[in-house]
C-alpha positions as CSV (number, residue, x, y, z in Angstrom):
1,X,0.0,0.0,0.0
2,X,1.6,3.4,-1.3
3,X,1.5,6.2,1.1
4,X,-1.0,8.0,-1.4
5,X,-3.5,5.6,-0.9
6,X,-3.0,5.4,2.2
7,X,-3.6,9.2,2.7
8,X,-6.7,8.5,1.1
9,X,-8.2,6.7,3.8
10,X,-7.3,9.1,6.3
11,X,-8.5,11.6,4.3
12,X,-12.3,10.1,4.0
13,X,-11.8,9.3,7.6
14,X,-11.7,5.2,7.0
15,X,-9.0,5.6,9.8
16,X,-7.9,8.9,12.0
17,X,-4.9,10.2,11.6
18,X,-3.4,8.4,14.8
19,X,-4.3,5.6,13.3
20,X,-2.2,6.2,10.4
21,X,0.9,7.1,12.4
22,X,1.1,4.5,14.4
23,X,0.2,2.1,11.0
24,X,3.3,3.6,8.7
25,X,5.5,5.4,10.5
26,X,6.2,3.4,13.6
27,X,7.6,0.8,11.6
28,X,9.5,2.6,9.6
29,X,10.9,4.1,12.6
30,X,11.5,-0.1,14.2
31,X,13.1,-0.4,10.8
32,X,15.9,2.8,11.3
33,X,16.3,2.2,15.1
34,X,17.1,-2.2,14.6
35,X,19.6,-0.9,11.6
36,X,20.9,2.0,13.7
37,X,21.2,-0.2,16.4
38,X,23.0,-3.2,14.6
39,X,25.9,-1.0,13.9
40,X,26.1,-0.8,17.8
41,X,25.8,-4.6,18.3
42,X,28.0,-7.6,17.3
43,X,27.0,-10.0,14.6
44,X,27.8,-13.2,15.9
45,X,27.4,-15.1,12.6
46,X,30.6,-16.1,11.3
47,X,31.1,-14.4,7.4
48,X,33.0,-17.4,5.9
49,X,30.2,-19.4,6.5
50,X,29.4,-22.2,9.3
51,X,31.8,-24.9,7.7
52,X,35.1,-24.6,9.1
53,X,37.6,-22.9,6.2
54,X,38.7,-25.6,3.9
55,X,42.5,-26.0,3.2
56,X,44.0,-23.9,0.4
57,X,46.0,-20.2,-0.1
58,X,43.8,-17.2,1.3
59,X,44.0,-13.6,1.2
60,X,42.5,-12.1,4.6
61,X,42.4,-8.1,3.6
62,X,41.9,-6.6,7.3
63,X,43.8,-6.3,10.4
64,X,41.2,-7.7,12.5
65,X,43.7,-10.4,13.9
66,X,41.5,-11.2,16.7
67,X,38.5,-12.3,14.4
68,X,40.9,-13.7,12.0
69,X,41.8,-16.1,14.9
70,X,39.4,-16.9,16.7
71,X,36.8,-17.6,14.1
72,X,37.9,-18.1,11.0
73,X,41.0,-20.0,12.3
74,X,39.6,-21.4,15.1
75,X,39.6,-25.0,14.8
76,X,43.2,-25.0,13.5
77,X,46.6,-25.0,15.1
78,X,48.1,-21.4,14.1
79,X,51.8,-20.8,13.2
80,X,52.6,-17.6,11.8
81,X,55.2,-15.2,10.3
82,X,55.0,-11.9,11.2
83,X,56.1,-7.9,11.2
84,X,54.2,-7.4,14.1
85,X,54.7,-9.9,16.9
86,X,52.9,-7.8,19.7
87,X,49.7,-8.4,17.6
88,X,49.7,-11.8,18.2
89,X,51.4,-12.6,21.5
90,X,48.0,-13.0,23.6
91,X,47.4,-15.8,21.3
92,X,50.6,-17.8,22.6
93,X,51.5,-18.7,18.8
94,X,54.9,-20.1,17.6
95,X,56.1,-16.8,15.6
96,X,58.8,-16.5,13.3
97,X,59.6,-12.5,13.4
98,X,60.2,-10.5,10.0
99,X,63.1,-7.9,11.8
100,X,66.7,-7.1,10.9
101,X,67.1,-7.2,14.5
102,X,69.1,-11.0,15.8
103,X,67.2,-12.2,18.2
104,X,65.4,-15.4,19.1
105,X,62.7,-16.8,16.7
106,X,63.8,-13.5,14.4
107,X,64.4,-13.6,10.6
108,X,65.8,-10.7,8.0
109,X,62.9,-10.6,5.6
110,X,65.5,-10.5,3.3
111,X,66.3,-14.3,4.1
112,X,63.6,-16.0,2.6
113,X,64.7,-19.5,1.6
114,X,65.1,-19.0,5.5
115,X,61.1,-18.2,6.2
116,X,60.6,-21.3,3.5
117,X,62.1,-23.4,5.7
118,X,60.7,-22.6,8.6
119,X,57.3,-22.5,7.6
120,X,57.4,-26.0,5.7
121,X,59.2,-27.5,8.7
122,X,57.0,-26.4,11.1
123,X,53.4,-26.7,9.7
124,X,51.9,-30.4,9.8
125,X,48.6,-31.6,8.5
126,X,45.6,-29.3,8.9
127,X,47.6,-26.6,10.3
128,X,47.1,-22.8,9.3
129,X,49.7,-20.2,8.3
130,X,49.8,-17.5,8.6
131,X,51.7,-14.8,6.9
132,X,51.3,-11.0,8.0
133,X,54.0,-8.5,6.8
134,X,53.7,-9.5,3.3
135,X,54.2,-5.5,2.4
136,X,57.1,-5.9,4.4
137,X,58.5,-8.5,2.5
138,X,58.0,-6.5,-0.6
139,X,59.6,-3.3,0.2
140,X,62.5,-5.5,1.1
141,X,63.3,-8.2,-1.8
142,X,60.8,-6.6,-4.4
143,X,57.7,-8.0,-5.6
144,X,59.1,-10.6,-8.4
145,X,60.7,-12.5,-5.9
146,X,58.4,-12.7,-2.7
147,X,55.6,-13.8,-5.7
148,X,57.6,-16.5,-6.2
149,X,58.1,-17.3,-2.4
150,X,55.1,-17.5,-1.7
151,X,53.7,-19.4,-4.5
152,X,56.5,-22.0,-3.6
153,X,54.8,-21.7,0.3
154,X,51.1,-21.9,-1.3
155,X,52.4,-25.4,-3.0
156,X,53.9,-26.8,-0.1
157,X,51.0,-25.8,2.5
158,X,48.7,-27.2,-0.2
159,X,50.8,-30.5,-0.1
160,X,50.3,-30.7,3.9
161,X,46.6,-30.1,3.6
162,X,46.8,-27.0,5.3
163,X,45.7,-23.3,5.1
164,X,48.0,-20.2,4.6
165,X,46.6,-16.8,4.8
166,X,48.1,-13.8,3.7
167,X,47.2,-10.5,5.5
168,X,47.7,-7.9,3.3
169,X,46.3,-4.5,2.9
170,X,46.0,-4.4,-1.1
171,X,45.6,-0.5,-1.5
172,X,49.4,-0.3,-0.8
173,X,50.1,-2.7,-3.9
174,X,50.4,-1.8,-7.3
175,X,47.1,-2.7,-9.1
176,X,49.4,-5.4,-11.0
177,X,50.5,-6.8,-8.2
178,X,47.2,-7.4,-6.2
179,X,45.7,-8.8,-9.4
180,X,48.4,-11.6,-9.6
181,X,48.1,-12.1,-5.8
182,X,44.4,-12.7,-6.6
183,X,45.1,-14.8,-8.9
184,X,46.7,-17.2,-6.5
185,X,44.8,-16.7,-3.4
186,X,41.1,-16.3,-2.7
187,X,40.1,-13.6,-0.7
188,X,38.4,-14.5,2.8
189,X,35.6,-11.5,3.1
């Protein structure tokens, strides 16, 4: 029923104009208040779906670590290579750390047969990777090069039935470059 024609009964006094209000605009105003609200108020429902992620090469493009984690992840053993260790240190995750600093569990992101190794060697079946400082990685070696690392990675996760995801901001690659990560690994919305 338009609003028009709804005017029209109030108009020929079918039903009073209180009537009306409390017919078309309180619900309307339910409607803004439950979408206003919702911004306020978790969704609970997991995005990827309610079957655990599947094994195979992902790109995760936000820094929500914790939801990253805890629900997409969540069944999984995590391992992971990162920029940023303090980001993950609640979760009491074996880290390798991409630094120039020496230090335990550190590697130059320069070293990357190094971060290969590591990787492969620790990952078993149905574990997940995963790698965040791939920007990082980049500005150090170039893109040509940490492409073909983690290509080699994806292939050898893929071989241990295992997932690796990539957390990487894609507005700071070069349109080229994000396409032919794309290309290799799905996104995770």
């Amino acid at each position: 029923m338009s609003i028009n024609f709804a005017m029209l009964f109030v108009e020929n006094d079918v039903i009073g104009e209180s009537a009306y209000f409390a017919l078309f605009y309180i619900p309307f105003a339910f409607g803004i208040m439950k979408n206003f609200l919702g911004i306020f108020i978790p969704n609970n429902k997991r995005r990827v779906g309610d079957k655990p992620l599947s094994s195979g090469a992902y790109i995760y493009p936000s820094l929500n670590i914790d939801y990253l984690i805890t629900e997409i992840l969540r069944d999984r053993n995590i391992l992971a290579v990162v920029r940023n260790p303090h980001l993950f240190e609640k979760y009491k995750l074996p880290i390798l750390w991409l630094s120039k600093v020496e230090k335990e569990n550190s590697v130059n992101p320069t070293h990357l047969e190094k971060i290969l190794h590591w990787a492969v060697t620790m990952a078993t079946s149905g574990d997940a990777l995963i790698i965040d400082g791939v920007e990082y990685l980049i500005l150090e070696n170039g893109f040509e090069p940490v492409f073909r690392f983690l290509v080699n990675l994806k292939d050898q996760i893929l071989l241990k039935d295992s997932i690796l995801v990539l957390i990487v901001d894609e507005r700071v690659l070069e349109e080229k470059h994000a396409f032919l990560l794309q290309r290799e690994f799905k996104k995770i919305p």
